[in-house]
C-alpha positions as CSV (number, residue, x, y, z in Angstrom):
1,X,121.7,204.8,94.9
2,X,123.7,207.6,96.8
3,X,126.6,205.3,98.2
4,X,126.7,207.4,101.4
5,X,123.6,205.1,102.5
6,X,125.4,201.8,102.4
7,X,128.8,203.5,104.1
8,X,126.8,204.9,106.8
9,X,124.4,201.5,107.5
10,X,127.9,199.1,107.4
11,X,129.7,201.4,109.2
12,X,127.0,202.5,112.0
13,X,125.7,198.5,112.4
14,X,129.9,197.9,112.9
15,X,130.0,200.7,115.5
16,X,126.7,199.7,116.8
17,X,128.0,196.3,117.5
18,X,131.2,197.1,118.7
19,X,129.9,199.1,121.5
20,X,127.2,196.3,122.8
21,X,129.9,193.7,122.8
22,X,132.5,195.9,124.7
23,X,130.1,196.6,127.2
24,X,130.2,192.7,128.4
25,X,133.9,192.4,127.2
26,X,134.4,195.3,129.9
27,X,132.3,194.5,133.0
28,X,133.8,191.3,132.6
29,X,137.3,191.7,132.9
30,X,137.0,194.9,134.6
31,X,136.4,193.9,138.1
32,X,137.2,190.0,139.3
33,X,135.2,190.0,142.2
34,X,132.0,191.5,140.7
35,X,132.9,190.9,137.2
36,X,129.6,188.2,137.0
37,X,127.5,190.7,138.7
38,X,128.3,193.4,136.7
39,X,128.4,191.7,133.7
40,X,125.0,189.9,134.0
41,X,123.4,193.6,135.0
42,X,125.1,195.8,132.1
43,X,124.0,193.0,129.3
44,X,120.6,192.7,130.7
45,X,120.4,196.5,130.6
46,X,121.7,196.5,127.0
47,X,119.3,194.0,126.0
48,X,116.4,196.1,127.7
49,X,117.3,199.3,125.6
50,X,117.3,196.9,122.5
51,X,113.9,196.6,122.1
52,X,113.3,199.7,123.4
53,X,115.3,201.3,120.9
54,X,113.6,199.4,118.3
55,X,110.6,200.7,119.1
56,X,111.1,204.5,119.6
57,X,113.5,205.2,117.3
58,X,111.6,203.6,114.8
59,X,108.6,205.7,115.3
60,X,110.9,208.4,115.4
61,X,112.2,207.5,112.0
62,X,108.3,206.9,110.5
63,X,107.5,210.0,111.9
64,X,110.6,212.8,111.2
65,X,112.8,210.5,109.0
66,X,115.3,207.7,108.9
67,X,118.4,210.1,108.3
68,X,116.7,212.0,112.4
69,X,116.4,208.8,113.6
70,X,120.4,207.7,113.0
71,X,121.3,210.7,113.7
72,X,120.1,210.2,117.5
73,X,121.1,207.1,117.6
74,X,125.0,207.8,116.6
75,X,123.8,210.5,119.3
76,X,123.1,207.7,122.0
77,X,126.2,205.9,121.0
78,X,128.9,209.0,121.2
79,X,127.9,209.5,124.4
80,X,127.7,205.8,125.5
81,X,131.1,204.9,124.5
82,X,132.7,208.0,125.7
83,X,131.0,207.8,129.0
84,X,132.4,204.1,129.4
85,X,135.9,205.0,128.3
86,X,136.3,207.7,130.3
87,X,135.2,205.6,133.2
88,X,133.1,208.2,134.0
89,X,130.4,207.6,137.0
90,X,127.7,208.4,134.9
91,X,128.8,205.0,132.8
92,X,126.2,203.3,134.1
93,X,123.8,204.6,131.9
94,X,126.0,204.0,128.8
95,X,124.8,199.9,128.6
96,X,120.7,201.5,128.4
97,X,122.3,204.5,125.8
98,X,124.1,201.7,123.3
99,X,121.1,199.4,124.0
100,X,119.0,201.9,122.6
101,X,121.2,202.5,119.5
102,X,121.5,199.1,118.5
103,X,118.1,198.8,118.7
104,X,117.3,201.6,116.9
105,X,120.2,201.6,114.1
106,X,119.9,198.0,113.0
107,X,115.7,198.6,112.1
108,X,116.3,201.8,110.8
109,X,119.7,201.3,108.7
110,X,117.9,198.0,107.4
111,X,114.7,200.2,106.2
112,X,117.1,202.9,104.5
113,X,119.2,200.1,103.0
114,X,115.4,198.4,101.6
115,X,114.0,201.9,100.6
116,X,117.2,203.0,98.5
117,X,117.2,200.5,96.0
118,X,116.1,198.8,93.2
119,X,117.8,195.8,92.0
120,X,119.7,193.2,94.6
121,X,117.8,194.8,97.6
122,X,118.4,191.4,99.5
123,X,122.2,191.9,98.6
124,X,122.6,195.2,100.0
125,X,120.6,194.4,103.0
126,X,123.1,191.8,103.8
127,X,125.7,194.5,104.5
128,X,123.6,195.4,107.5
129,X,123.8,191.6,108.8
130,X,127.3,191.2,108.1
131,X,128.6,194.1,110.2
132,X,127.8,192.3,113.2
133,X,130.6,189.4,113.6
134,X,133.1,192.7,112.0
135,X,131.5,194.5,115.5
136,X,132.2,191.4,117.7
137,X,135.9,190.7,116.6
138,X,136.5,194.3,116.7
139,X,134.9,194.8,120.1
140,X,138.3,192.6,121.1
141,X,140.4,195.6,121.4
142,X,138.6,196.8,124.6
143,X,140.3,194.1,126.7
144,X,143.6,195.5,125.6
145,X,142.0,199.0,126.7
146,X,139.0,200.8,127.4
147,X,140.2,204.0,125.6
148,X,139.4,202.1,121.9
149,X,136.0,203.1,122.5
150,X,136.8,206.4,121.6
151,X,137.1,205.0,118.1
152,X,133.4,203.9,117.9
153,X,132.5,207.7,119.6
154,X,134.5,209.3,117.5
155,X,133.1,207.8,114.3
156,X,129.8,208.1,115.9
157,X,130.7,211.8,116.0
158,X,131.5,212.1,113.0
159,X,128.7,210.3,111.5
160,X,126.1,212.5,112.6
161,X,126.5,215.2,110.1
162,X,126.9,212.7,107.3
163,X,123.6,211.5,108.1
164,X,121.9,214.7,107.9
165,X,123.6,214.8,104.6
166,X,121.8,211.6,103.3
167,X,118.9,211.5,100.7
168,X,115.4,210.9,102.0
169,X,114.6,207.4,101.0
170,X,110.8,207.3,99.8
171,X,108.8,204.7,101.5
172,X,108.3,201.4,99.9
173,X,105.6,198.6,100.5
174,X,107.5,196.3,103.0
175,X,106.9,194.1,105.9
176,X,103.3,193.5,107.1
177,X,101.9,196.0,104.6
178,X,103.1,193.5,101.9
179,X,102.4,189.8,103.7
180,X,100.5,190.7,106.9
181,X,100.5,190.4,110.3
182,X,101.3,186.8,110.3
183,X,103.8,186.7,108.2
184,X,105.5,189.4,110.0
185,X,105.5,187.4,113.7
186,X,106.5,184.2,111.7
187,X,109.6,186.1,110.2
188,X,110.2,187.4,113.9
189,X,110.0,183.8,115.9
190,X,112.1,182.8,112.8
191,X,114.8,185.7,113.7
192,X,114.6,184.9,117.2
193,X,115.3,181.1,116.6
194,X,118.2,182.4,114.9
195,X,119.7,184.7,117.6
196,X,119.4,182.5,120.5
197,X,122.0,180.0,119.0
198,X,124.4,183.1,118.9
199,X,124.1,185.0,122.0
């Protein structure tokens, strides 16, 4: 396994992460008098482009690649992140734009991760699901100041090129090819049983 895969799935899920818990962190303690408001609409918006992201970029990634489909979404997420730090007006969009992202980078890191190994495939997957509490606790630094999200865009930046750089993973037998249909909704209601206690 070129070890280029699992740097850019940890660090892109970190980044990934990072930016979707900043947003809230942000419209939070942004604003006191709308800071409810404002937080309630950018999460909502966030968890919109989730699925959403999920969904395109995933076809995206079926149909032209995994490596095109994290490259848009490290795409998405420069551009989200530096739109909120800079407090630009156009900022509203970013919540929608790192929405997207997530949705899009967790399926399709989680598929490269599967499709470029052999042995201890569970293992390396993990690393995927591990970078999210690393995100959240490093998402912390945004209430000391806005401007760390030009970390996250400035990996995000750089991470684009390195992508184009990976291998093409060959497609595997996974998921509802391998089980079904109902095995794939079980092991969704059982993921979504899951989240709910966290968020």
């Amino acid at each position: 396994m070129d070890l280029r895969i699992p740097l850019v799935a940890l660090l892109g899920t970190v980044i990934s992460w990072y930016s979707f818990f900043s947003v809230g962190i942000l419209s939070a303690s942004s604003s006191p008098f709308h800071s409810l408001i404002l937080s309630a609409l950018f999460y909502f918006s966030a968890f919109v482009g989730r699925p959403l992201g999920a969904f395109l970029l995933g076809r995206v990634g079926d149909s032209w690649g995994k490596r095109f489909s994290l490259s848009l979404v490290f795409l998405f997420l420069f551009v989200g992140d530096l739109l909120i730090s800079l407090r630009s007006p156009l900022e509203v969009i970013s919540p929608v734009l790192i929405g997207l992202a997530l949705g899009g980078e967790w399926g399709s890191a989680s598929v490269l991760m599967a499709e470029s190994v052999e042995n201890m495939r569970g293992g390396w997957t993990s690393l995927v699901q591990l970078s999210v509490p690393i995100g959240l606790i490093l998402s912390l630094t945004v209430a000391i100041s806005p401007l760390s999200l030009f970390v996250p865009a400035l990996i995000s930046a750089l991470l684009i090129p390195v992508t184009f750089r990976l291998p093409e993973t060959r497609g595997r037998i996974i998921g509802a090819q391998l089980s079904g249909l109902r095995s794939l909704i079980k092991g969704i209601m059982i993921k979504v049983g899951e989240s709910s206690n966290f968020y």
